[in-house]
BAFI-3210 file (N, C-alpha, C; in Angstrom, 3 decimals, decimal comma, padded with zeros to 6 digits):
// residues 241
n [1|2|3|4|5|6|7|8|9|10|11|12|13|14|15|16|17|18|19|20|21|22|23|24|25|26|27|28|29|30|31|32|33|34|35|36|37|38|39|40|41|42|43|44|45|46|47|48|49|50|51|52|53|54|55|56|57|58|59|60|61|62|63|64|65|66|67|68|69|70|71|72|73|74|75|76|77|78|79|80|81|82|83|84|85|86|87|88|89|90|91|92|93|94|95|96|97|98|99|100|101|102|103|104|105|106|107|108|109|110|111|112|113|114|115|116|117|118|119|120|121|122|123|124|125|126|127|128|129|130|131|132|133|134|135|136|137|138|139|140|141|142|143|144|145|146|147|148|149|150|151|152|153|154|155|156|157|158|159|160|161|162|163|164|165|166|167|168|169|170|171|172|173|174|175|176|177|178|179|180|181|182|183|184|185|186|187|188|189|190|191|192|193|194|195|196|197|198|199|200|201|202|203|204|205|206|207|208|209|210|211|212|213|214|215|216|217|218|219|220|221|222|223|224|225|226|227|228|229|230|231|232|233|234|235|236|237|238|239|240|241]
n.u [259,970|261,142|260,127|260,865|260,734|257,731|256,795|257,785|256,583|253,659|253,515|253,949|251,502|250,326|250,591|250,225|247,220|245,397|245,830|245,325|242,341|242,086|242,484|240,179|238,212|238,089|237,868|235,053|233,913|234,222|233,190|230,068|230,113|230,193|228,342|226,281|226,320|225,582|223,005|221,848|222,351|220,718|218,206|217,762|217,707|215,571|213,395|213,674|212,446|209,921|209,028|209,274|207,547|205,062|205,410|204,579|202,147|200,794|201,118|199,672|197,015|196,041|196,317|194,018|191,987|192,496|191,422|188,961|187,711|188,043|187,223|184,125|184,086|183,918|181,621|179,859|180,535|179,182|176,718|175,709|176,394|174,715|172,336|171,988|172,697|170,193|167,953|168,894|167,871|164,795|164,449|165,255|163,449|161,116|161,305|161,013|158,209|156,841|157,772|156,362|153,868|153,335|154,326|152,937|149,878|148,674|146,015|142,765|139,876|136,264|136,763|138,745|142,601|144,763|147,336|147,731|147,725|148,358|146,887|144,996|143,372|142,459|140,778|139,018|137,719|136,950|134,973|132,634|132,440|130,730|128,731|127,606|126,773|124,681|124,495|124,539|124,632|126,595|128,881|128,406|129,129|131,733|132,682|132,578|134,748|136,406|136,730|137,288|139,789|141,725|141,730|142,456|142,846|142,816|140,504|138,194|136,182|134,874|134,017|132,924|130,775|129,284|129,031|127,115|124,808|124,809|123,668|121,213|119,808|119,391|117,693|118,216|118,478|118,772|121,841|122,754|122,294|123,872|126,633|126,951|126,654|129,502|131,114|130,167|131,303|134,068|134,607|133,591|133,503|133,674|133,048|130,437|129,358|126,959|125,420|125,325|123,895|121,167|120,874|121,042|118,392|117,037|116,686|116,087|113,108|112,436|112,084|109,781|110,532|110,371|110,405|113,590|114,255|113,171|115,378|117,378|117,287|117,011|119,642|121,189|120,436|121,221|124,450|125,274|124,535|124,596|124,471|123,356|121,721|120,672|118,580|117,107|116,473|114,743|112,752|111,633|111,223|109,361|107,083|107,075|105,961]
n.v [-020,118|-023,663|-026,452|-028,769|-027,138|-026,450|-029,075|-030,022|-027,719|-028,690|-031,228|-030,698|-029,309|-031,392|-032,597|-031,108|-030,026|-032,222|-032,243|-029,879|-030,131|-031,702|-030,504|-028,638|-030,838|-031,334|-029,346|-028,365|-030,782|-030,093|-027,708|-028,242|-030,161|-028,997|-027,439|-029,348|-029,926|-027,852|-027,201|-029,717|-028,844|-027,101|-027,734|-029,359|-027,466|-026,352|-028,648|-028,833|-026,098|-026,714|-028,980|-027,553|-025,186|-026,622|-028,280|-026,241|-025,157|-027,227|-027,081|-024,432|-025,340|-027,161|-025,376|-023,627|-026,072|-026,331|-023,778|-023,389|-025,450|-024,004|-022,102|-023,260|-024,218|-022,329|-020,772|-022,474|-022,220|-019,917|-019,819|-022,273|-020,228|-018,389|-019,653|-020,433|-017,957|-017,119|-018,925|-018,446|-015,720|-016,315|-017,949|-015,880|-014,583|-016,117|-016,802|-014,293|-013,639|-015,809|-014,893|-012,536|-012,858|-013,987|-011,389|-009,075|-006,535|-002,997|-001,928|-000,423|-000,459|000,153|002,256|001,995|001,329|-000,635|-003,457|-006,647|-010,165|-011,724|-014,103|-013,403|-011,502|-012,213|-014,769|-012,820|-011,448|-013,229|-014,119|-012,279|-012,305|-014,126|-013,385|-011,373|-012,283|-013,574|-015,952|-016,595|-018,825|-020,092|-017,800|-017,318|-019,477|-019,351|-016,705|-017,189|-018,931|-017,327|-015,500|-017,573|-017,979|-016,391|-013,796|-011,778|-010,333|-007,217|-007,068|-008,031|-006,627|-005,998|-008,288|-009,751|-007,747|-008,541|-011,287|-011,288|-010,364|-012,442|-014,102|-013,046|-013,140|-015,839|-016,269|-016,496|-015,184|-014,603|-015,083|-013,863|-010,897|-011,791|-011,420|-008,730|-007,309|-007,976|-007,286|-004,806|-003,916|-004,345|-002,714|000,145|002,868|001,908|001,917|000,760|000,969|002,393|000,789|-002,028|-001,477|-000,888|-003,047|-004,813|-004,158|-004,303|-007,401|-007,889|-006,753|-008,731|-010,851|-010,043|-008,773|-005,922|-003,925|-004,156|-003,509|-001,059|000,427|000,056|001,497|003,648|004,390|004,326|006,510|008,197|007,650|007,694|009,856|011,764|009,529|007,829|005,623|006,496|008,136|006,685|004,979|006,906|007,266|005,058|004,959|006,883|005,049|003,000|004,399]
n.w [-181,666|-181,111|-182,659|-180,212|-178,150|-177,762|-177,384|-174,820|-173,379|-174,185|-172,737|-170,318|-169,823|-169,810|-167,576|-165,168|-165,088|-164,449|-161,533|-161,071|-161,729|-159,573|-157,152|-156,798|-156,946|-154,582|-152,839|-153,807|-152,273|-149,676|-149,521|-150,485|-148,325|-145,918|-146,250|-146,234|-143,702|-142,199|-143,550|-142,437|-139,843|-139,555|-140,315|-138,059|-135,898|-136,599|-136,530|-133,924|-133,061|-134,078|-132,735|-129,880|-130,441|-131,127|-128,006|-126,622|-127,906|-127,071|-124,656|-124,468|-125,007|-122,706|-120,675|-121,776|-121,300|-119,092|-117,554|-118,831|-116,909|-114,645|-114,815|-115,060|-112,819|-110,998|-111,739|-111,251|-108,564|-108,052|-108,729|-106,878|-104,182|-104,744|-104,583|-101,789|-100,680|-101,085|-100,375|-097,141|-097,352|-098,042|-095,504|-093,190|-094,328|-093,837|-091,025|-089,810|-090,432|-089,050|-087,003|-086,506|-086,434|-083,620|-082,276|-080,304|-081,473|-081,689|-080,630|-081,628|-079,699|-078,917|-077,497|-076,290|-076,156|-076,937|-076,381|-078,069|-078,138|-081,459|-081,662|-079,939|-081,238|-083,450|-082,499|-081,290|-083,675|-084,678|-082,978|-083,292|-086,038|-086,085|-084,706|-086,129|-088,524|-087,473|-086,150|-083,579|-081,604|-081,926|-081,607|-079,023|-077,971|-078,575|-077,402|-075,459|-074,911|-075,203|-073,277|-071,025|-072,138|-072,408|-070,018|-069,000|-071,230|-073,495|-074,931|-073,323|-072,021|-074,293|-075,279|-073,710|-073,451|-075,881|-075,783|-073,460|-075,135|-076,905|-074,971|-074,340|-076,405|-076,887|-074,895|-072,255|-069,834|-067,123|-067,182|-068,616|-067,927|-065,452|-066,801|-068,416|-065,645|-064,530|-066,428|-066,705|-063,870|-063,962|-066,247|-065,891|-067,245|-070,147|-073,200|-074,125|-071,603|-071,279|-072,803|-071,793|-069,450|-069,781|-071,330|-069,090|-067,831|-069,351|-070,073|-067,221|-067,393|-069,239|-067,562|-065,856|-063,695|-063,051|-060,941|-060,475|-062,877|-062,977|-061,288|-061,910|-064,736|-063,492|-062,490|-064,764|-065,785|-064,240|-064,205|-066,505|-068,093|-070,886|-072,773|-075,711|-074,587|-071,907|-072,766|-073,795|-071,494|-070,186|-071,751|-071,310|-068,353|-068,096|-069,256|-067,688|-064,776]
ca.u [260,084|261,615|259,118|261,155|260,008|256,216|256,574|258,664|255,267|252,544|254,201|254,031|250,611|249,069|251,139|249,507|245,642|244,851|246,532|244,297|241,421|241,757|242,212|238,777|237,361|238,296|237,171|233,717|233,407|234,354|231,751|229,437|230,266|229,895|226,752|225,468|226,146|224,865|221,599|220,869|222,285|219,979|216,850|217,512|217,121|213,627|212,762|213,251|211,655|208,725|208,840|209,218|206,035|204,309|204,584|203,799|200,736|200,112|200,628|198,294|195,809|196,099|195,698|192,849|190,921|192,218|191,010|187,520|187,621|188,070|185,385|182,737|184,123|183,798|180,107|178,891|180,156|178,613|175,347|175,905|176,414|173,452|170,916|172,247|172,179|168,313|167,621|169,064|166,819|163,889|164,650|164,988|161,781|160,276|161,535|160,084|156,894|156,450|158,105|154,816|152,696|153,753|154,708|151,983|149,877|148,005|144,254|141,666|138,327|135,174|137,200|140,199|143,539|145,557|148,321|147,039|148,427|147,620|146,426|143,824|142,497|142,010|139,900|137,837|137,180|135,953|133,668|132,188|132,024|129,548|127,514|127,314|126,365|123,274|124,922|124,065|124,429|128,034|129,382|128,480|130,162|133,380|132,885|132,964|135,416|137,349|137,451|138,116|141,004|142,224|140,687|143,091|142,572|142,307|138,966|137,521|135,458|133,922|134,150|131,570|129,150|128,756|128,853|125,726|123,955|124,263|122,841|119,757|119,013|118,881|116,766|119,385|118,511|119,993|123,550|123,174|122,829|125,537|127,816|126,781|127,203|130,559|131,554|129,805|131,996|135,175|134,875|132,105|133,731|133,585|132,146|129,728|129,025|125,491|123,987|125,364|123,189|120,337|120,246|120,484|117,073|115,676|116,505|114,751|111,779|112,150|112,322|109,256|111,626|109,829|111,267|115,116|114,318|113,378|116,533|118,588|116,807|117,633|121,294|122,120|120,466|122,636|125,655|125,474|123,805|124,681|124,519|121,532|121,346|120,233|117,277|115,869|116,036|114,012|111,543|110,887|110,665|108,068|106,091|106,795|105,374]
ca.v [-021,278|-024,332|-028,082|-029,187|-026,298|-026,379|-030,307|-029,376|-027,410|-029,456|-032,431|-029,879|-029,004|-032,455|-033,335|-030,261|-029,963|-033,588|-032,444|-028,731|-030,480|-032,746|-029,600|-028,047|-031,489|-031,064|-027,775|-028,672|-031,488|-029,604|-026,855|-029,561|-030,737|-027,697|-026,727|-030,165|-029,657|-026,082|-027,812|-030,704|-028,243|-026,008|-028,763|-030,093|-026,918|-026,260|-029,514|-028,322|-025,110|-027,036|-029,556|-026,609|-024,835|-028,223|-028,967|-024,657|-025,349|-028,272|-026,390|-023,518|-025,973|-027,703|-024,518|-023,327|-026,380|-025,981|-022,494|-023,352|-026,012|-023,318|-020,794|-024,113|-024,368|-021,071|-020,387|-023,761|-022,625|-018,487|-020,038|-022,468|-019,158|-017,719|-020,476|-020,493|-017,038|-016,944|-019,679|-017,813|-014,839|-017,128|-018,392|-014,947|-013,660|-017,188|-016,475|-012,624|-014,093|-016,303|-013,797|-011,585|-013,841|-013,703|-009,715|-007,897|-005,878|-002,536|-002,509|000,113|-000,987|000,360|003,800|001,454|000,770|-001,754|-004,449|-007,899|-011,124|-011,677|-015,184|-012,795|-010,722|-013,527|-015,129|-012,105|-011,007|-015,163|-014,828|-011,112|-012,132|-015,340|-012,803|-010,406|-013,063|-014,065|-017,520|-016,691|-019,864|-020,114|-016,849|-017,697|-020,352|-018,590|-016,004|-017,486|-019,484|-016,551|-014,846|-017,780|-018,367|-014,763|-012,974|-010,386|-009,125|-005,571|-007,670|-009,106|-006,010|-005,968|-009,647|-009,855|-007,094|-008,979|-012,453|-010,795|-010,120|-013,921|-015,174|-012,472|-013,912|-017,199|-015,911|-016,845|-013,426|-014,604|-015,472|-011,949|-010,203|-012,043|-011,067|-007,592|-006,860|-008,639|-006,261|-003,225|-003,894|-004,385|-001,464|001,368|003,719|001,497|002,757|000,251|000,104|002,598|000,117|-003,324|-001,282|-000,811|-004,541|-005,617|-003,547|-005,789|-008,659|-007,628|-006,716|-010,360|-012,120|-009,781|-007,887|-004,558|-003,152|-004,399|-002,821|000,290|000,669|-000,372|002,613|005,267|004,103|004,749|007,736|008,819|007,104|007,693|011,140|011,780|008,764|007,518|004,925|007,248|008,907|005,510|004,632|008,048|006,758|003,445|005,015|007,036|003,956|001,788|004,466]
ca.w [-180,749|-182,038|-182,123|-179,374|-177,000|-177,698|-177,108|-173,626|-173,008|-174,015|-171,765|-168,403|-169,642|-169,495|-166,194|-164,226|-165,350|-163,813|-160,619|-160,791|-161,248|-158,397|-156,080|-157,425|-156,382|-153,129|-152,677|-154,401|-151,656|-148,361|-149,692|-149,850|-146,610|-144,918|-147,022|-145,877|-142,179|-142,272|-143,743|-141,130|-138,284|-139,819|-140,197|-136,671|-135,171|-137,305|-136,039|-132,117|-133,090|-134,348|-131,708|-129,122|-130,696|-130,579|-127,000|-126,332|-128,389|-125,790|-122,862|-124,389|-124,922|-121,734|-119,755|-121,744|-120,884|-117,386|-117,332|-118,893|-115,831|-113,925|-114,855|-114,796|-111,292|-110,628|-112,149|-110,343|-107,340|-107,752|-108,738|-105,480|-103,788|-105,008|-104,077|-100,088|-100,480|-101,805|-099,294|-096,570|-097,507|-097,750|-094,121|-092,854|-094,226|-092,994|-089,106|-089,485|-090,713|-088,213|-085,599|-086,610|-085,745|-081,972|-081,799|-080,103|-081,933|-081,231|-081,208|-080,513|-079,972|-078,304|-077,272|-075,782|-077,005|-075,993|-076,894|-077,676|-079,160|-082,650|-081,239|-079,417|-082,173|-084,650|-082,070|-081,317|-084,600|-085,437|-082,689|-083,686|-087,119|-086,121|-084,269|-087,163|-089,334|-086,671|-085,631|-081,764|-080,584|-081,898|-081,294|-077,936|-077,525|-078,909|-076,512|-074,344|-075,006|-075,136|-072,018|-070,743|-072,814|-072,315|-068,943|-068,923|-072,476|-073,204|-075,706|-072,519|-072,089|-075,477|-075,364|-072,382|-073,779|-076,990|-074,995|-072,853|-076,653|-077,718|-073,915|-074,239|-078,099|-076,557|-073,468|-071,134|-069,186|-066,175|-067,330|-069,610|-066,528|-064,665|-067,522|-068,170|-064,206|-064,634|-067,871|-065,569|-062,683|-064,614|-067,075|-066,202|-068,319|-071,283|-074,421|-074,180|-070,596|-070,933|-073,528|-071,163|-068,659|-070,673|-071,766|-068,328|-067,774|-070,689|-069,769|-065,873|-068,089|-069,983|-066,474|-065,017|-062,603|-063,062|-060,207|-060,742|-064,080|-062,879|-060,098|-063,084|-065,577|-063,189|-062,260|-065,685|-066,157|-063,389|-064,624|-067,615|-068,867|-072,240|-073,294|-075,928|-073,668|-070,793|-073,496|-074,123|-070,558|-069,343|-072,024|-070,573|-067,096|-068,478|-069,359|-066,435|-064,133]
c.u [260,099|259,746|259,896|260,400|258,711|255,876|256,565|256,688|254,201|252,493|253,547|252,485|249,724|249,384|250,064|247,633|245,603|244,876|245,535|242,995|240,901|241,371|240,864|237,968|236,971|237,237|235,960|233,311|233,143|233,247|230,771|228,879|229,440|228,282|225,670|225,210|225,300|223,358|220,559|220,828|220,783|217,966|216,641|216,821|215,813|213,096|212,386|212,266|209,972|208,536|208,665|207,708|204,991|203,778|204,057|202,187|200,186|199,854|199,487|197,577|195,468|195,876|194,300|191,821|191,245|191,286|189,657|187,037|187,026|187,025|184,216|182,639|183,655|181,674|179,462|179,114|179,463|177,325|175,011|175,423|175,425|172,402|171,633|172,071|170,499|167,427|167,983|167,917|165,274|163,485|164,617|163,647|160,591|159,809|160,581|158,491|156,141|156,467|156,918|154,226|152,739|153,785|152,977|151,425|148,384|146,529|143,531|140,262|137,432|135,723|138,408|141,218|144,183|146,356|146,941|148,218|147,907|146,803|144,539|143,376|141,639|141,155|138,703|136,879|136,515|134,502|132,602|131,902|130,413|128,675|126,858|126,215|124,958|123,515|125,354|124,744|126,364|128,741|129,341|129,133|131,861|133,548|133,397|133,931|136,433|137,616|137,792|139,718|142,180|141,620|141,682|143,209|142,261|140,665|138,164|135,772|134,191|133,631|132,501|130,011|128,445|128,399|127,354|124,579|123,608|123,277|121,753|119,186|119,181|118,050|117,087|119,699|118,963|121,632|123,478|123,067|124,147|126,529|127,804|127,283|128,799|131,533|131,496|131,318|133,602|136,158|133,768|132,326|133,592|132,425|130,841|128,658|127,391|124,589|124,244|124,222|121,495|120,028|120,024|118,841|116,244|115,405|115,863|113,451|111,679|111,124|110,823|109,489|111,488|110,886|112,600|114,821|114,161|114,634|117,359|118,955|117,467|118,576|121,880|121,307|120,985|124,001|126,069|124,752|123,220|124,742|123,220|120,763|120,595|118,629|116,716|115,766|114,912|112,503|111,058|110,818|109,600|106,497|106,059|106,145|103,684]
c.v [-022,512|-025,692|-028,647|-028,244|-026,391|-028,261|-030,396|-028,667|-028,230|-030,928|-032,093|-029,959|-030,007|-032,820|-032,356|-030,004|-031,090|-033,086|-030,919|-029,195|-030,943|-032,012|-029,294|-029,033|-031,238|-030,403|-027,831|-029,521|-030,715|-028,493|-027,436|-029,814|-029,954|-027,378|-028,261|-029,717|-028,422|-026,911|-028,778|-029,860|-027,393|-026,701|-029,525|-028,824|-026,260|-027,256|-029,196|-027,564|-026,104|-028,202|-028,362|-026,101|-025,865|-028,435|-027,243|-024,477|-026,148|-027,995|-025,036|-024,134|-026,393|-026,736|-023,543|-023,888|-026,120|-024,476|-022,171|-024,269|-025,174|-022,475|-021,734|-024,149|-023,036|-020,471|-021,181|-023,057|-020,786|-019,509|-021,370|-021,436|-018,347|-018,192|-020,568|-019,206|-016,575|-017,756|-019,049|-016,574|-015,358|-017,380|-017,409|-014,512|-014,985|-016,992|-015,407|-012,993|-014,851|-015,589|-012,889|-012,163|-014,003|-012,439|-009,767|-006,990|-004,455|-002,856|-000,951|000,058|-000,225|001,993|003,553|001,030|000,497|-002,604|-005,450|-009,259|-011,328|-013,039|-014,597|-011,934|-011,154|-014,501|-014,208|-011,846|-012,573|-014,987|-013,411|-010,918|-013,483|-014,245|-011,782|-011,489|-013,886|-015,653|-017,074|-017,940|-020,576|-019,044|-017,091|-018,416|-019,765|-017,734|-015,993|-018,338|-018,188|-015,706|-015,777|-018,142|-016,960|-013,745|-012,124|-009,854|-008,098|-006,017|-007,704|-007,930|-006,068|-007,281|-010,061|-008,987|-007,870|-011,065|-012,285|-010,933|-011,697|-014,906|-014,564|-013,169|-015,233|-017,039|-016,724|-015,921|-013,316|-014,387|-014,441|-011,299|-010,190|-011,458|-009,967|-007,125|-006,711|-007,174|-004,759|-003,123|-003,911|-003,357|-000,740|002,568|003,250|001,971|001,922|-000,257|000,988|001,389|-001,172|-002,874|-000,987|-002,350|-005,107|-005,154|-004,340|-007,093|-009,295|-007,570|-008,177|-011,157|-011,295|-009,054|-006,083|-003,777|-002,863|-003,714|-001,401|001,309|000,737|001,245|003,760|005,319|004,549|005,425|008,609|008,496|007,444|009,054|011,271|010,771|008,332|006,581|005,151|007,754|008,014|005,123|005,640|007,646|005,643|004,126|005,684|006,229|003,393|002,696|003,995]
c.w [-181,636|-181,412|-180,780|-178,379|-176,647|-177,397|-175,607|-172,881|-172,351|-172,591|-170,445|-168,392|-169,128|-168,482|-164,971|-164,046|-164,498|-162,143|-159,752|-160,075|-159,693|-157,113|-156,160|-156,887|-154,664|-152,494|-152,839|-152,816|-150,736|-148,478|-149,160|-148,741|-145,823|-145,344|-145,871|-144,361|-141,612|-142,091|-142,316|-140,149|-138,379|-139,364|-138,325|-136,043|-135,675|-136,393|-134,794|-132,121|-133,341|-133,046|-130,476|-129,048|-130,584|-128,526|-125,915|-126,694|-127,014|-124,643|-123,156|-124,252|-123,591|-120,729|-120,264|-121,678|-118,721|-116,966|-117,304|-117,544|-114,476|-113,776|-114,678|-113,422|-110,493|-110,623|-111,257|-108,975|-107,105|-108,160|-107,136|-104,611|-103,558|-104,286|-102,491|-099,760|-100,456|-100,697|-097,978|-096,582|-097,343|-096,656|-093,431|-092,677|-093,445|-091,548|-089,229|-089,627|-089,843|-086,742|-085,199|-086,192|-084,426|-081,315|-081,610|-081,438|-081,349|-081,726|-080,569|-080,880|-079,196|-077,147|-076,221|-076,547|-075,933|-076,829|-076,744|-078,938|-080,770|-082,204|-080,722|-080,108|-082,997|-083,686|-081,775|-082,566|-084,964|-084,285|-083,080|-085,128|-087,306|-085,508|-084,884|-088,028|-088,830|-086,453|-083,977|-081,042|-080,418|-081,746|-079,143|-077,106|-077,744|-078,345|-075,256|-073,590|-074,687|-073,699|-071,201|-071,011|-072,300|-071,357|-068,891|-070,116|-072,719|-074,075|-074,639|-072,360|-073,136|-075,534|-074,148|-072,720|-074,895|-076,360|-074,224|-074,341|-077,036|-076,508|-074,098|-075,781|-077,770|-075,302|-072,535|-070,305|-068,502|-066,601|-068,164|-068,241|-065,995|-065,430|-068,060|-066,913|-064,191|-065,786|-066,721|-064,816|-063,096|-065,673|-067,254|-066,702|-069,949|-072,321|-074,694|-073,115|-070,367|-071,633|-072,256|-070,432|-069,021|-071,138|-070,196|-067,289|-068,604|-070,589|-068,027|-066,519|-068,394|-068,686|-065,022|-063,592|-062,603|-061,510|-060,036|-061,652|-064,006|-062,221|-061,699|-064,050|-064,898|-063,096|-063,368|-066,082|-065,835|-063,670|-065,687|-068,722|-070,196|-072,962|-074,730|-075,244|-072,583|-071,564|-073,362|-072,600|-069,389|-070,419|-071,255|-069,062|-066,829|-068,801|-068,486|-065,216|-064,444]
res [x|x|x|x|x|x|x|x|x|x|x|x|x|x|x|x|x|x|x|x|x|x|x|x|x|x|x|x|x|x|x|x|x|x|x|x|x|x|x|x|x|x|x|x|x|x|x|x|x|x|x|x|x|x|x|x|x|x|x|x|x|x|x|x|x|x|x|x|x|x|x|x|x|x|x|x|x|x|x|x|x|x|x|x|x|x|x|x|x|x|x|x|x|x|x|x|x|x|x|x|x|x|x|x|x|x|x|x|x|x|x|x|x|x|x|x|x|x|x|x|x|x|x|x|x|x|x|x|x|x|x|x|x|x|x|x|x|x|x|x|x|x|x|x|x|x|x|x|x|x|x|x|x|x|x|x|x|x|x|x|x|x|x|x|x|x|x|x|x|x|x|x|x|x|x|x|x|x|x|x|x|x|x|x|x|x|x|x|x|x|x|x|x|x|x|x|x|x|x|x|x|x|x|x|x|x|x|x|x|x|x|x|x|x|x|x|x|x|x|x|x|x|x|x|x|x|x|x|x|x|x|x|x|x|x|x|x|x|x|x|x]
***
């Protein structure tokens, strides 16, 4: 190859390189480009994602204080619940408690049973515990308070023999009589009615009534047989002849 040819060459060579390059730039940019766009598209949608998760976080949060809201509301209103319930129960057993106190209850005393109010037990037994205790003068009075308070009591019976006991320990022999008789005449089966008859023999003796005392003695030795009441009264008629 002659110097003209390789001149012919070199000429083309330096005309075309400049013209390569320039493509290559190109190409380099639009990469680039694309690479860039890729990137932000890429960073925006991170950003959503993280914005997204953000306001997901917010709504978890936001319903797990609603939720704890909820269970405070909830607990306040079972312990609520509880105390109306507990109070309720309270109030129940209150009524029944008081309801007792009104119900009837049985009784058997002196070889009788019978209904009575609790009103009327709790007064007998107050005045039967003053006459235990040798307070005569108040048992008496509570006795007598009581039959009249209560004259149809299945008590009134026992109520009257022990009422007779506090007028003879004040030697009030009359009005023990009257209320012995009274007891007699009301209940002469009563488990108590040989001794009433027997005191009102003592209190004829008290008052000098020897002869009422003796009528009396035999009546309830006839009335009353087996009684011990009847033994002690066959003694004393032994003496008063």
């Amino acid at each position: 190859m002659n110097v003209r040819a390789l001149a012919v060459i070199g000429l083309c060579t330096a005309f075309v390189h400049p013209a390569y390059a320039f493509l290559e730039d190109a190409e380099a940019r639009r990469a680039i480009l694309e690479l860039r766009q890729r990137f932000d598209s890429s960073a925006e949608e991170a950003a959503q994602m993280r914005r997204g998760m953000l306001d997901l976080q917010s709504q978890i949060e936001s319903m797990r204080r609603e939720m704890a809201q909820l269970n405070g509301a909830k607990e306040q209103l079972e312990r609520e619940v509880s105390e109306i319930q507990r109070r309720q129960k309270d109030l129940a057993a209150g009524v029944d408690d008081r309801l007792r106190k009104f119900e009837p209850v049985r009784v058997q005393l002196d070889g009788l049973e019978f209904t009575a109010d609790p009103a009327e037990k709790r007064d007998f037994d107050a005045a039967l515990e003053k006459f235990r205790a040798g307070e005569f003068a108040e048992a008496r009075k509570t006795f007598a308070s009581f039959v009249n308070t209560y004259p149809s009591s299945g008590y009134v019976p026992s109520a009257r023999f022990w009422l007779g006991n506090t007028q003879y320990a004040g030697r009030d022999y009359k009005e023990a009589i009257a209320n012995f008789r009274s007891m007699l005449k009301a209940a002469p089966q009563h488990a108590r009615a040989a001794d009433a008859a027997l005191s009102i023999a003592n209190c004829q003796l008290e008052l000098k009534d020897t002869k009422g005392a003796v009528k009396t003695l035999q009546d309830l030795v006839k009335d009353y047989p087996s009684s011990e009441a009847a033994t002690t009264a066959k003694e004393r008629l032994q003496r008063l002849k």
